[in-house]
C-alpha positions in Angstrom: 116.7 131.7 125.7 116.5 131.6 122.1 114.8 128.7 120.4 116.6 126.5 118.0 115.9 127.0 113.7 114.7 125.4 111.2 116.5 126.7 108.0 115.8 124.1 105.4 114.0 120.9 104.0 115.2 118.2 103.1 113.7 114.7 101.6 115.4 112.5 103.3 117.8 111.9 106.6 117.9 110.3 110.0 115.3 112.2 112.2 115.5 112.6 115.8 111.9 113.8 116.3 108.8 114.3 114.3 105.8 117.0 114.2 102.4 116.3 113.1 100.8 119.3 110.9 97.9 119.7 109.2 97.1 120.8 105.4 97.1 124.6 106.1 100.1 124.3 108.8 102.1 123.2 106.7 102.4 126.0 104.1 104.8 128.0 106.4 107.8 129.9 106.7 108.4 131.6 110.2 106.5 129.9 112.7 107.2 128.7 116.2 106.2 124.7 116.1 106.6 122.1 119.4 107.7 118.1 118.4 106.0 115.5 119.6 108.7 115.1 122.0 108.1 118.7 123.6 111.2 120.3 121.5 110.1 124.1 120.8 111.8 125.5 117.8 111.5 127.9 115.2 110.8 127.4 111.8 112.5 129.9 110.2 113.2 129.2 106.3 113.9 131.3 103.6 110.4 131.3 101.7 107.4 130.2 101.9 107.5 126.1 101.6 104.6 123.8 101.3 105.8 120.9 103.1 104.4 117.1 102.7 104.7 113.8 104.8 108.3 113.0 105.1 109.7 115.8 104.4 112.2 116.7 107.3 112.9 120.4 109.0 116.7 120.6 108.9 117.8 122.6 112.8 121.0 124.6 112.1 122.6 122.3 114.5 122.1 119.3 112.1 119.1 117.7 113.8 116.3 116.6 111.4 112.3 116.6 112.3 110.1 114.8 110.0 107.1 115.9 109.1 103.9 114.2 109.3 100.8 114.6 107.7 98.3 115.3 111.2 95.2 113.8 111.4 91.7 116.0 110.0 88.3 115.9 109.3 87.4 115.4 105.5 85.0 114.7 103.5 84.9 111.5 101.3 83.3 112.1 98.0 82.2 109.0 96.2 80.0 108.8 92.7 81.0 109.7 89.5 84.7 110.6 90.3 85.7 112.0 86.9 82.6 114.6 87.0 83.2 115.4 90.6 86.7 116.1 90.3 86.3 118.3 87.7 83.7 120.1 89.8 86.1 120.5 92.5 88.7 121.3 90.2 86.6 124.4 89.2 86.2 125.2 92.5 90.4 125.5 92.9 89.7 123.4 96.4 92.5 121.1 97.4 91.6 117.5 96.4 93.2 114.3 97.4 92.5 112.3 94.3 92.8 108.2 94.6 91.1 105.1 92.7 87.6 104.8 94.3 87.2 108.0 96.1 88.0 112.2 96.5 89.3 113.9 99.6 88.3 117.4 100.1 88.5 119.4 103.6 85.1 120.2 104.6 83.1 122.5 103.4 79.2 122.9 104.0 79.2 124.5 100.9 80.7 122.5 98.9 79.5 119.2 100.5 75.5 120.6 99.2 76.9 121.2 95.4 78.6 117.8 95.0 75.0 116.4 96.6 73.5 118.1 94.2 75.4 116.4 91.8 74.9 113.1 93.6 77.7 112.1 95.3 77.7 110.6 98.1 79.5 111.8 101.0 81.0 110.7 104.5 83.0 112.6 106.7 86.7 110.4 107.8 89.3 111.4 110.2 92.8 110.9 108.4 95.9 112.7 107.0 95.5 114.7 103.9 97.9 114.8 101.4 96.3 116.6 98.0 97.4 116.7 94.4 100.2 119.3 94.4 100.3 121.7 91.1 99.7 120.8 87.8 103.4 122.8 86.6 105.9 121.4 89.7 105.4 119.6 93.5 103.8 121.8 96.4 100.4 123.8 96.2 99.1 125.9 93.2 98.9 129.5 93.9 96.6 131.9 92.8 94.3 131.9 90.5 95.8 132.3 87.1 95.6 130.3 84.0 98.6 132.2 82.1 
């Protein structure tokens, strides 16, 4: 039997389901994903999205699954946020920027530089959502500065 597809995104809609992904699961395009509900269906779009909470997985039959941002470990970074987001920034690491504190996945490596730079740090269980690219919504890819 062959599993129902996903063959596009949309931003809004009436959902029937939803699926919980996590930051790297959801840059995809072919993958086999499960709803919370149990439904087993293939994501099959036609390049490679990076999809963010609320977005919804269009089935060719018209059904909609939203997409949720899953629960992860992360660090907090707290300190001087303008110098540690640069640092970060450098670094090309995915950073979920907000008022009083960074959100960065974690990274031993990482975690001892911004230390050294005297932030403080606590690991937190939630949903990240990072700043997208600085030219257009989704991730930035590759290195390039041209």
């Amino acid at each position: 039997m062959s599993l129902p597809r996903a063959i596009l995104v949309e931003h809004d809609g009436t959902v029937v389901d939803h699926i919980a992904l996590d930051y790297e699961a959801r840059f995809l395009r072919r993958k086999r994903l499960e709803t919370a509900s149990g439904l087993a269906f293939l994501a099959d779009l036609p390049e490679t999205v990076s999809l963010s909470g609320g977005d919804r997985l269009v089935l060719e039959d018209g059904r909609r699954i939203e997409v949720r941002a899953a629960t992860e470990t992360l660090l907090q970074v707290t300190g001087d946020l303008p110098r540690l987001a640069w640092h970060i920034g450098n670094r090309h690491t995915p950073c979920q920027i907000e008022a009083h504190r960074l959100l960065i996945r974690r990274d031993h490596v990482l975690a001892a530089m911004l230390r050294g730079l005297g932030a403080d740090l606590r690991e937190v269980e939630e949903p990240f959502a990072p700043e997208g690219g600085a030219y257009g919504h989704g991730r930035t890819m590759g290195h390039s500065h041209g």
